[in-house]
C-alpha positions as CSV (number, residue, x, y, z in Angstrom):
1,X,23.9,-18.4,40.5
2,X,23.9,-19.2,36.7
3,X,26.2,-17.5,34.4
4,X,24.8,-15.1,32.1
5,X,26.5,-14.8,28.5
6,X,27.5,-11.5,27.6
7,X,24.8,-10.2,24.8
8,X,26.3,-9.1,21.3
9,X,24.1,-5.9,21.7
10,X,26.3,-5.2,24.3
11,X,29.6,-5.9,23.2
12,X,29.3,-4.8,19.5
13,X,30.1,-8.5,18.1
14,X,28.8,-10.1,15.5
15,X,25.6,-11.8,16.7
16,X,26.5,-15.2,14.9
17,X,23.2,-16.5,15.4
18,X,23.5,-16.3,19.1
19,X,19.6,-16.5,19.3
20,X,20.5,-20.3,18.6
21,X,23.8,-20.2,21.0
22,X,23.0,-18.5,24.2
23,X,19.5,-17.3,23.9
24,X,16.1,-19.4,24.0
25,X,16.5,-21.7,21.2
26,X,20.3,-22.4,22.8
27,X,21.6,-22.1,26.5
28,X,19.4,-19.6,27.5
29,X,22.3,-17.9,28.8
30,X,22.2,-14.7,27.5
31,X,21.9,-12.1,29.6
32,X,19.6,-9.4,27.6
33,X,16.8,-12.5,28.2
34,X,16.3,-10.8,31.4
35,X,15.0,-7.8,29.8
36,X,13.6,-9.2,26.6
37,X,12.5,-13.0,28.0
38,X,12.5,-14.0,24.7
39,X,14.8,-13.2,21.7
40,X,11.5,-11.9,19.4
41,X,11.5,-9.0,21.3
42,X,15.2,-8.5,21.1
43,X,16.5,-5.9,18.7
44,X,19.6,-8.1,17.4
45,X,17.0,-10.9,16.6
46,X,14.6,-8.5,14.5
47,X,17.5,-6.7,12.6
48,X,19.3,-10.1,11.3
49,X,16.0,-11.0,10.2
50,X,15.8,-8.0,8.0
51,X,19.4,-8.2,6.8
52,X,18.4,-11.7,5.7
53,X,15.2,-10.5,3.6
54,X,17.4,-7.4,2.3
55,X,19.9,-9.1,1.0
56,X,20.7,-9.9,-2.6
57,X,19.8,-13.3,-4.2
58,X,22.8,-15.2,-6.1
59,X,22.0,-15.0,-9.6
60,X,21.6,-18.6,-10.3
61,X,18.8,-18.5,-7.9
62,X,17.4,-15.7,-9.9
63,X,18.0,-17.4,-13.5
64,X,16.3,-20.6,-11.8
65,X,13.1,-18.7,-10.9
66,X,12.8,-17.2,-14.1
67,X,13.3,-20.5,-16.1
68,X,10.3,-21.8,-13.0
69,X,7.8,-19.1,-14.2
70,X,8.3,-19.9,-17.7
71,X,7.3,-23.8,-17.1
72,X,4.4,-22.4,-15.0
73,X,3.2,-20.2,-17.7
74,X,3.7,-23.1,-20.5
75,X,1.8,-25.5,-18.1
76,X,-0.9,-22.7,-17.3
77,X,-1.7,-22.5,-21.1
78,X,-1.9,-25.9,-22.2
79,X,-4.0,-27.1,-18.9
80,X,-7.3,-28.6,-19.6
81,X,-10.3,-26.7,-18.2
82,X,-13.5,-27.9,-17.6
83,X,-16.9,-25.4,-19.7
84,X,-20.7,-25.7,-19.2
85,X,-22.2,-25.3,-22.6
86,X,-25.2,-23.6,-23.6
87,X,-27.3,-22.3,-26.9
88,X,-27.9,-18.8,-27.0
89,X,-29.6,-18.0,-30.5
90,X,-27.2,-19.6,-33.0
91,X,-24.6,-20.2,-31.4
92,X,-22.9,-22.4,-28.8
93,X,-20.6,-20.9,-26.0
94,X,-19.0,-22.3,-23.1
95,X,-17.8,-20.9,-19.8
96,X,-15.9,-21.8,-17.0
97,X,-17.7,-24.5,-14.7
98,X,-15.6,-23.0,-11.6
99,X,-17.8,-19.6,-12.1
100,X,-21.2,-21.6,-12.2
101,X,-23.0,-22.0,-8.7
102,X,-26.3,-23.6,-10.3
103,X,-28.3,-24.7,-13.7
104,X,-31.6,-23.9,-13.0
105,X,-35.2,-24.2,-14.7
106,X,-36.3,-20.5,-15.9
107,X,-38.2,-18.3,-13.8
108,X,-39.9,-15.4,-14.0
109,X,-38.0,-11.9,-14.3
110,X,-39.7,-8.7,-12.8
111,X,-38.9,-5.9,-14.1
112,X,-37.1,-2.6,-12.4
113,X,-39.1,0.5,-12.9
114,X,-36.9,2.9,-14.7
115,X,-33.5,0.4,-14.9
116,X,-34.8,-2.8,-16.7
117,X,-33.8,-2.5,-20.6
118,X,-32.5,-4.3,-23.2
119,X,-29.4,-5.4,-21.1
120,X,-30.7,-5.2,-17.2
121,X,-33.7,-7.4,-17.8
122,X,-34.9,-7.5,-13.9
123,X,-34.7,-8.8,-10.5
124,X,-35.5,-12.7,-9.9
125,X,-36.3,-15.1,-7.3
126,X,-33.2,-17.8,-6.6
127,X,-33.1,-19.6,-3.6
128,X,-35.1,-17.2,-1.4
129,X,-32.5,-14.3,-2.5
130,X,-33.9,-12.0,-5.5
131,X,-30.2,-11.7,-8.1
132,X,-29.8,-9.7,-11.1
133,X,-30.8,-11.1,-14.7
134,X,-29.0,-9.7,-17.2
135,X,-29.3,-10.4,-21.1
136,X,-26.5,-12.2,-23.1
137,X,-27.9,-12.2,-26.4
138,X,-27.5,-7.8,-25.3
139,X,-23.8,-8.1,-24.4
140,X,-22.3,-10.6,-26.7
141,X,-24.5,-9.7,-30.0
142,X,-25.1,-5.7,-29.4
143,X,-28.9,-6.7,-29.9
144,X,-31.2,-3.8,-28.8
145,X,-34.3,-6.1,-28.4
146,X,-36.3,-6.4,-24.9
147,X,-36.6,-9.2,-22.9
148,X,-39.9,-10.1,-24.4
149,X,-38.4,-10.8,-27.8
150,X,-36.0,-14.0,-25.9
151,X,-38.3,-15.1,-23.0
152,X,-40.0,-17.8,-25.2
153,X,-37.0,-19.7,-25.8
154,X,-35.1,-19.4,-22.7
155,X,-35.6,-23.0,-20.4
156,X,-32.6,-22.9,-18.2
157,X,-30.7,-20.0,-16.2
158,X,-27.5,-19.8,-15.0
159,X,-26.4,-18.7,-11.9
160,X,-22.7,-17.5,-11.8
161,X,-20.8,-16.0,-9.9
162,X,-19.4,-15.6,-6.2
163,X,-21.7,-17.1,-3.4
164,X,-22.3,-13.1,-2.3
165,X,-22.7,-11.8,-5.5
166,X,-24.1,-13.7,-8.2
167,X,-25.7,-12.7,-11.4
168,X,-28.0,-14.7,-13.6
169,X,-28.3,-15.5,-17.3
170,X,-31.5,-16.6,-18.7
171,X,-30.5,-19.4,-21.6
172,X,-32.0,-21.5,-24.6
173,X,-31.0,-24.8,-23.2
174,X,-27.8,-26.1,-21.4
175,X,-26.5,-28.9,-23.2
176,X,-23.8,-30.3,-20.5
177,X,-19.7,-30.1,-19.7
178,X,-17.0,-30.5,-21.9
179,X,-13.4,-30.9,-21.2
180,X,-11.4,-28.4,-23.0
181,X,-7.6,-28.6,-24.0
182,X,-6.0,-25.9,-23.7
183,X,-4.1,-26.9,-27.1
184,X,-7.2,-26.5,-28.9
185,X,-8.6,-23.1,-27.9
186,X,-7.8,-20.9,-30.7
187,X,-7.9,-16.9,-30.6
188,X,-11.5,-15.7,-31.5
189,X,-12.2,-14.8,-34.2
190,X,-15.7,-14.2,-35.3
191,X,-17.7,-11.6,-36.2
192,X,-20.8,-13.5,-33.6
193,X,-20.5,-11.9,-31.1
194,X,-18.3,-8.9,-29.2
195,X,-14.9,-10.3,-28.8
196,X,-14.1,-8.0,-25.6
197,X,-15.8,-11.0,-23.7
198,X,-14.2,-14.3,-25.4
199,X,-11.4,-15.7,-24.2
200,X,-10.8,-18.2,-27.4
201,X,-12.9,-20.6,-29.7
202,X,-12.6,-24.6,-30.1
203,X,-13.9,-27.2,-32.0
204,X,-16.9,-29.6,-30.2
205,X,-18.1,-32.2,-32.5
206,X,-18.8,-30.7,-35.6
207,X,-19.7,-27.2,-34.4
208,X,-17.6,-24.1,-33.1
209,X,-17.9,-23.6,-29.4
210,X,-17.1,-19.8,-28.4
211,X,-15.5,-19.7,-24.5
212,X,-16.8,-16.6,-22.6
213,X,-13.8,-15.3,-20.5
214,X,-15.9,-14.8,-17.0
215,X,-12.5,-13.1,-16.0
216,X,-13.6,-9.9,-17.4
217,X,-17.5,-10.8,-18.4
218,X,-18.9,-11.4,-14.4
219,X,-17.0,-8.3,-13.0
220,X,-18.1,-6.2,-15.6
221,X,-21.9,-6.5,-15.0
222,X,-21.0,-6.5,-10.9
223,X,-19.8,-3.4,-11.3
224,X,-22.5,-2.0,-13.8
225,X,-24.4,0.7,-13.3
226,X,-27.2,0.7,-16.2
């Protein structure tokens, strides 16, 4: 007959990580196995784990996670970040090539009775799905003008976005990428266009090239009810 270690829950003693002594990762000795078959289910096992997650971190550990976060946040600010540029009216913007699923040529927008307007321009046809087309020159300039008034010069759309719920912005032309440094991207300001939706301007070639911040632009409209 083997011999069965007495179990801690038993005697009162400290456990001593006996999981690794006498229980399944050790002799397999212990005797609570019997009634538990493996130390998960054993209640000395599952309350050292929660002492060890309770318990308080030195504080050089703390001070060295701090001084982490800070490096993170430096890096995170100066990282280069890759924008699709486009003409809208007069002006260049960029945004975030991550949020663009497609560059596509223009189609045609139907209209919603009783919802298209100067912002909500209509429904159209991408890719066998109908998406929403909304108007920038509306959000960014505050212009009150119906989609009739742009449709002449639009020749691209883009579709941004998450693969369940994109959105589509009929543009002027879409004039490539451009690498961005982080460095360079100053805080906007510009009268332009409504700064709620910029995350910063830069410099490309010898015109200014306002970044949209799809952060708070593309949720916004997902969420609109106009």
């Amino acid at each position: 007959m083997a011999y069965l270690s007495p179990s801690p829950r038993r005697t009162g003693e400290d456990p001593n990580a006996c999981w690794g002594r006498i229980g399944v990762w050790g002799s397999g000795s212990c005797e609570d196995l019997e009634t538990f078959v493996h130390c998960f289910n054993c209640p000395i096992y599952r309350h050292s784990g929660k002492v060890l997650l309770e318990r308080s971190h030195p504080e050089a550990y703390l001070e060295s996670v701090k001084d982490n976060l800070k490096i993170e946040a430096q890096d995170r600010s100066f990282k280069q970040e890759t924008f699709l540029v486009f003409k809208l009216g007069q002006c260049l913007l960029g945004i975030l090539s991550d949020s663009v699923r497609a560059v596509l040529p223009i189609e045609k927008i139907h209209r919603v009775p009783f919802r298209t307007n100067h912002l909500l321009l209509g429904l159209v046809p991408v890719r066998g799905n109908l998406r929403l087309a909304y108007s920038l020159q509306s959000l960014l300039f505050k212009e009150k003008k119906q989609s009739e008034d742009h449709k002449d010069s639009w020749r691209r759309m883009l579709l941004v976005g998450s693969p369940n719920l994109s959105l589509v912005f009929p543009v002027e032309d879409v004039l490539g990428l451009v690498s961005v440094d982080g460095k360079d991207v100053k805080p906007y300001a510009s009268s332009a266009a409504d700064a709620r939706w910029m995350r910063g301007m830069t410099s490309n070639e010898d015109d200014t090239l306002l970044l949209l911040n799809e952060e708070v632009l593309i949720p916004t409209l997902q969420g609109l009810r106009v």
